[in-house]
N, C-alpha and C positions, 0 to 999 in steps of 0.2 A: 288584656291584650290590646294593643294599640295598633288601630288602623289611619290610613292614610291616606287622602287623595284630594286630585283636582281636578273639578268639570264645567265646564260651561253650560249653564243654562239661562237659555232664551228667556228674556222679561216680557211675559205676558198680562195683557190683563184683562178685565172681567171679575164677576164674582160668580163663587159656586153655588146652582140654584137650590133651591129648599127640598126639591126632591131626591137630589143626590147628597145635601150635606146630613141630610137625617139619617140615612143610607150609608155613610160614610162611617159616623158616629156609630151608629150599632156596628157595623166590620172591626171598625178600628177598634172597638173596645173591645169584642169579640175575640178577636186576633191579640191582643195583648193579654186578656184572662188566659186564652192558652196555652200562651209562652210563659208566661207567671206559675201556673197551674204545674207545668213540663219540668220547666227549667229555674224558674226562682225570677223574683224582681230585679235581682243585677243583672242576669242575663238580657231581658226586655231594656236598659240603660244599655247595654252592650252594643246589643242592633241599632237601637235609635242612635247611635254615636258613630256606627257605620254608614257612609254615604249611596255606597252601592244597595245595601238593605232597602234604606230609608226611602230610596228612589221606588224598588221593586215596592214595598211596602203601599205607598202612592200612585201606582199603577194599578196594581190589584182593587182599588177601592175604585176604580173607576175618573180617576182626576185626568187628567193632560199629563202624556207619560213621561216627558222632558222638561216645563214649563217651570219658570219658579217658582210659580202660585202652588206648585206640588208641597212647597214646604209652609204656608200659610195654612193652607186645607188640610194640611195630615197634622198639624199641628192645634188647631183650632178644634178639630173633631176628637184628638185625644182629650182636650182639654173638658170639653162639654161631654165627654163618657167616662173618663176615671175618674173625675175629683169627686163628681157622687158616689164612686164607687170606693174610697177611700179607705174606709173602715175593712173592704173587704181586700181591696188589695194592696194597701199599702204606698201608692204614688200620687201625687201630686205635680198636675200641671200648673206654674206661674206663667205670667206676662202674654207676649204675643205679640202682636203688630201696632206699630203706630203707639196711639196713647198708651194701651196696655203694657208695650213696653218697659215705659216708666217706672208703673205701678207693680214692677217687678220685689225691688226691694221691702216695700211695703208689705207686698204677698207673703213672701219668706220670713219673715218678721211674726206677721200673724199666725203662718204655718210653726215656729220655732215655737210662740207660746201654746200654741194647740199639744204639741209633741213632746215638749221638752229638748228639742236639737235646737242649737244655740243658732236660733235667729238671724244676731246680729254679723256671723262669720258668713253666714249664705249669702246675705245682702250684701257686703262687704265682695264676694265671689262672684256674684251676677255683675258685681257695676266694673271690678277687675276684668271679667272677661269682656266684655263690652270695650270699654276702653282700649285692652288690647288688641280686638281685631277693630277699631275703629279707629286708633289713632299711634297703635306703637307699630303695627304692620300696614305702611304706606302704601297702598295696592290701586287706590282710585275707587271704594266702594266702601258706599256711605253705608251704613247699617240703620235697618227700620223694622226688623225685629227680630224679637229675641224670648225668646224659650226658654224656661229654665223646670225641667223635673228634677223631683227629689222624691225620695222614699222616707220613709217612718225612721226611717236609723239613717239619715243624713246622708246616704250616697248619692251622686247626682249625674245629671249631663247636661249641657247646653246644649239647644240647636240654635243661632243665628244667623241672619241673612244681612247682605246688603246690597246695593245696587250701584249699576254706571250706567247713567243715562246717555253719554258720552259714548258706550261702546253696545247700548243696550241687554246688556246682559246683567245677571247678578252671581253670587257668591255666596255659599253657604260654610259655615263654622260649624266644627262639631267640638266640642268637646266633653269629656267625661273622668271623674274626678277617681275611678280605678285608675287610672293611665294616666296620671298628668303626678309627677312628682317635683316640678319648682313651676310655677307660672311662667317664669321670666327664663325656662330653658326649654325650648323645643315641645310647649303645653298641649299643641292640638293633637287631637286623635284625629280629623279630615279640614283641609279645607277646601271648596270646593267652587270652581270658573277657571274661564278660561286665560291660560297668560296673557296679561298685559304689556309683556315686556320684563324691563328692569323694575323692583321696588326694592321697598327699604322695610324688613323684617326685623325688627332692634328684639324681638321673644327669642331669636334663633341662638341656640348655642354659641354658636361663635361669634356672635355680635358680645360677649362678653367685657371685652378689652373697648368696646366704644360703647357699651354703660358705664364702664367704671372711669374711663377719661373724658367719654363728650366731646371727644375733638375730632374727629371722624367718624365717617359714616359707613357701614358696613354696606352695598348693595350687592345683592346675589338675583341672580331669577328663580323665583318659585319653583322651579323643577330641583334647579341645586339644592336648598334649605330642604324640600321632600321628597328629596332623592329614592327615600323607600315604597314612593308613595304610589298605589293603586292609581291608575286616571281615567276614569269616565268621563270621556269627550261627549257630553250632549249636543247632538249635530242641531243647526239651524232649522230644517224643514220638519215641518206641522205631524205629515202623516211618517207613520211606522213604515219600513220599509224591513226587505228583507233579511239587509244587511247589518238591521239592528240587533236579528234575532238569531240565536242559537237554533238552525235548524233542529239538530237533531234533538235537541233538550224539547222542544216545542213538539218534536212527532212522538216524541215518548209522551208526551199528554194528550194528544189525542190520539195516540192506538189505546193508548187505556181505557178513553174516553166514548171511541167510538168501534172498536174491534168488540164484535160480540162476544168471545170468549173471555178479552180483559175486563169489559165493559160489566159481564154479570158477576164478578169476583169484585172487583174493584166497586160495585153498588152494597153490594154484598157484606164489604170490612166496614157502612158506614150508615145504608139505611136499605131495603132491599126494595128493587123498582124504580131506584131515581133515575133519570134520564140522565143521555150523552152529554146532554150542554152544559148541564148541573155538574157533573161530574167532570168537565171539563173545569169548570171553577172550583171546582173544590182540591181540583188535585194541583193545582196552583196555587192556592191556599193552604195548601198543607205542607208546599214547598217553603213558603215564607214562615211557616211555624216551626220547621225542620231542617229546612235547607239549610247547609253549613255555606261560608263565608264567598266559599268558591264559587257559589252558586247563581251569584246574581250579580257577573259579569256582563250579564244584557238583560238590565230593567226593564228595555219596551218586551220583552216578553209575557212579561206579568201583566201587559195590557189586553190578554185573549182572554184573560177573568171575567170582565165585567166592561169590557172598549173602554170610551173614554169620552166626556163631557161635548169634546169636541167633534165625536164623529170616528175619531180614529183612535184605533185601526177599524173599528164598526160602532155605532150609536149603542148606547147601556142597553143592556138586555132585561130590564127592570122585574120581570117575570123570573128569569135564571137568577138575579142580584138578591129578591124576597127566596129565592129557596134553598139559596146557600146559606143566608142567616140563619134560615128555619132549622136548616140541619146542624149550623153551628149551634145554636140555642137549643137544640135536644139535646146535642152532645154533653154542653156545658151544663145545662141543670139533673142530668144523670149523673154526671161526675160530682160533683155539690154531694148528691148522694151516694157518694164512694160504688156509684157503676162508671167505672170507668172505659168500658171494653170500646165504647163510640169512639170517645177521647182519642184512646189507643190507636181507633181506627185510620186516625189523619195521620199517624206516624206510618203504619203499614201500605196506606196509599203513598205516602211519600217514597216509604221504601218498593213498592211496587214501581211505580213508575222511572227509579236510577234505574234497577234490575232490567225495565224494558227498553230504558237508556242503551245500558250498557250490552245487552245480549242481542237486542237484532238492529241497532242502531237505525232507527229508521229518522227518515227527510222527511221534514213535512211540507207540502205543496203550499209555499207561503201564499199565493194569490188566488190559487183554487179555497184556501181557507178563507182567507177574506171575504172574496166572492159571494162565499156557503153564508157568512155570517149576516152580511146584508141582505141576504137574500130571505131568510131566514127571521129580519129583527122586527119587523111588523110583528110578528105573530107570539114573538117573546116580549113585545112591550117596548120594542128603541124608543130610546128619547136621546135627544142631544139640545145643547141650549140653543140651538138654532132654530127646533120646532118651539118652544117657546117665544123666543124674536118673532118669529111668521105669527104665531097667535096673536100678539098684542098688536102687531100693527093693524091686523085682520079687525080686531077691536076696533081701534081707532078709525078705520075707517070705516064701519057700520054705524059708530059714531054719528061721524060726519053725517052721515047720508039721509040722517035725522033731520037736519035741521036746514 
C-alpha cells in the first residue's frame, strides 16, 4: 500500500539526553516487538514508510512532536534495540546520520553475508535511493541521513532526511521496497517539507520523455508530481496547541483514562490497579500498535503519552514512562509464553477507546489538560532538557566559587 505526503518540519537542534534516549530505545523496540508479534515484520516496514505513523510514533516516546531531530532519535533508538534483537525478530537497522551514513553499503553487504540476501543489490539500492532524493529530485535539500531497514528475507524501507539551511527547515524520504515498482517512475511512498516553490523531480513519471531525450526539463510543484498525497503541515511554533489536536480523539483517551467506570475496565483488559496517567499512555500506545492509517492525522496528539524533551505539551513524566514499559514488558514476556491475553489487551483498549470515540464523543479541555499535567509533573518525575542545562551551570558556578 503506497502512502504519500509532504510536511515541513522545523530544523532543530540539540541532542537527546541519556535519560530519555535509553527510554526511547526500550518504547521503541517494545512498540515494534508488538506490531511484529500482531501483525508480521512487513507490516512494521509498512508504518515506518508512513510519515504520519512515524511522526505519531516519535511523539509517543517522548521526542519534540514536530522537530526534525524526531527522525534521528526514532531512528537511532530503533537501531540500538532491534539489531540485538535480530535473531529474534528478524530486522535490521543500517546507517544513520552523518558518517554512519556512508557506512550504509558496507552494512548491507555484511548483513547479505550473514543472511544469504544478496548484499551487493541492497547496497547497490541504499546509494540509488540517496542519489535520487539527493540529486535527481532538485528541491534545495541536501541529505545527512539515511536509514536503511531490512528483514531476514530482503524486504526493506528507507527513512532519509535532508536539510535547507537557506529556509530552515528539512525533508524527509520515505521509501519502502512493497510499493516502489521502477526507481525511476514515481518510487516514494512519502516525502516530506514544506514547498519550496518550483523543482525539478526527473523520478516523476512523466519526466519520462526528458530522461530519454535530456533536452528539456520537466518542472512541476511537488503538490502536482504527489497530487495523491496526504500533507502534514508541521506548523513553526514550539508548543502543542489545540489546534494541533483531534479534540475529540484525545477526550476518548482520557474519559477512559480518568472516568472511573472506563478507568476500572480499561486497567482491568491490561493489569488490575494501574492508575489514570499510566493508563492515559498506554491507551495511546496501543493506538500506534493498532491504529489504522486514518488515525494519525494529528501526531501532536501522541505527545499526552509521555510530553516531550522540550517541555511541551508538559515535561516527561519519567515515573508514568518507567511503568508503561513495565506493563509493556509483562505483556511481551507472557506472550513469548503463548499468554497472550495482556497482548490482546492493548488491542481491546484500543478498541475500547474508538467505541468511547465514537458513542459519546467527548471534547477534551485542551488547556485544563495541560494545566493538570504540569501541575501534576513534579510528583511523576518531569524532566525536560532544560532542568538538566540549569543543573550544569548550577555546577559551574559552585565551581567557580572555589577558587
Amino acid at each position: 500500500m503506497k502512502r504519500s505526503g509532504t510536511a515541513d518540519l522545523p530544523l532543530h537542534g540539540g541532542r537527546v539526553p541519556p535519560w530519555l534516549a535509553t527510554r526511547m530505545t526500550e518504547l521503541g523496540t517494545a512498540i515494534s516487538e508488538h506490531i511484529v508479534m500482531e501483525y508480521g515484520v512487513s507490516e512494521l516496514l509498512t508504518r515506518l514508510s508512513d510519515p504520519f505513523w512515524f511522526q505519531a510514533f516519535g511523539a509517543v516516546m517522548g521526542m519534540d512532536w514536530h522537530s526534525s531531530g524526531i527522525t534521528t532519535s526514532v531512528m537511532g533508538a530503533l537501531k540500538r534495540g532491534l539489531n540485538p534483537r535480530f535473531a529474534d525478530l528478524g530486522i535490521m537497522v543500517c546507517g544513520g546520520r552523518g558518517r554512519h551514513s556512508v557506512r550504509t553499503p558496507d552494512e548491507l553487504r555484511h548483513f547479505g553475508m550473514r543472511t544469504g540476501v544478496d548484499g551487493e543489490v541492497l547496497a547497490r539500492t541504499s546509494r540509488l535511493t540517496a542519489r535520487v532524493d539527493n540529486n535527481a529530485v532538485a528541491d534545495g535539500f541536501q541529505l545527512y541521513l539515511h536509514s536503511f531497514v531490512v528483514t531476514k528475507s530482503g524486504e526493506w524501507a528507507v527513512i532519509q532526511q535532508g536539510m535547507s539551511q537557506e529556509n530552515h527547515a528539512a525533508r524527509r524520504y520515505h521509501w519502502h521496497s512493497a510499493t516502489v515498482r521502477d526507481f525511476v517512475s514515481n518510487p516514494h511512498t512519502a516525502i516530506l517539507g514544506k514547498p519550496q516553490g518550483e523543482i525539478l523531480n526527473l523520478v516523476d513519471a512523466r519526466a519520462s520523455r526528458a530522461q530519454d531525450v535530456l533536452l528539456s526539463i520537466s518542472r512541476d510543484p511537488i503538490e502536482t508530481s504527489l497530487r495523491e498525497a496526504r500533507k502534514l503541515t508541521m506548523p513553526a511554533h514550539h508548543d502543542v496547541r489545540a489546534k494541533d489536536v483531534d479534540l475529540k480523539r484525545l477526550g476518548a483517551v482520557l474519559a477512559v483514562a480518568h472516568e472511573q467506570d472506563l478507568r476500572d475496565f480499561a486497567s482491568f483488559l491490561l493489569v488490575e490497579g494501574l492508575g489514570p496517567r499510566t493508563l492515559q499512555s498506554l491507551a495511546l500506545i496501543a493506538e500506534v500498535v493498532h491504529g489504522a492509517p486514518s488515525r494519525f492525522s494529528d501526531p501532536a496528539r501522541f505527545s499526552f503519552a509521555h510530553g516531550g524533551k522540550d517541555g511541551h505539551p508538559f515535561p516527561v513524566p519519567l515515573k508514568t514512562y518507567d511503568e508503561s514499559l513495565a506493563v509493556l514488558r509483562r505483556s511481551l514476556d507472557a506472550a513469548r509464553l503463548n499468554h497472550t491475553e495482556k497482548l490482546q489487551g492493548f488491542k481491546r483498549l484500543d478498541e475500547l477507546t474508538r467505541t468511547i470515540e465514537t458513542a459519546r464523543q467527548p471534547l477534551a479541555d485542551f488547556h485544563a489538560t495541560i494545566q493538570h499535567e504540569r501541575r501534576i509533573s513534579s510528583s511523576l518525575g518531569g524532566r525536560t532538557v532544560f532542568d538538566d542545562r540549569a543543573k550544569k551551570r548550577n555546577v559551574a558556578s559552585n565551581q567557580r566559587s572555589l577558587f
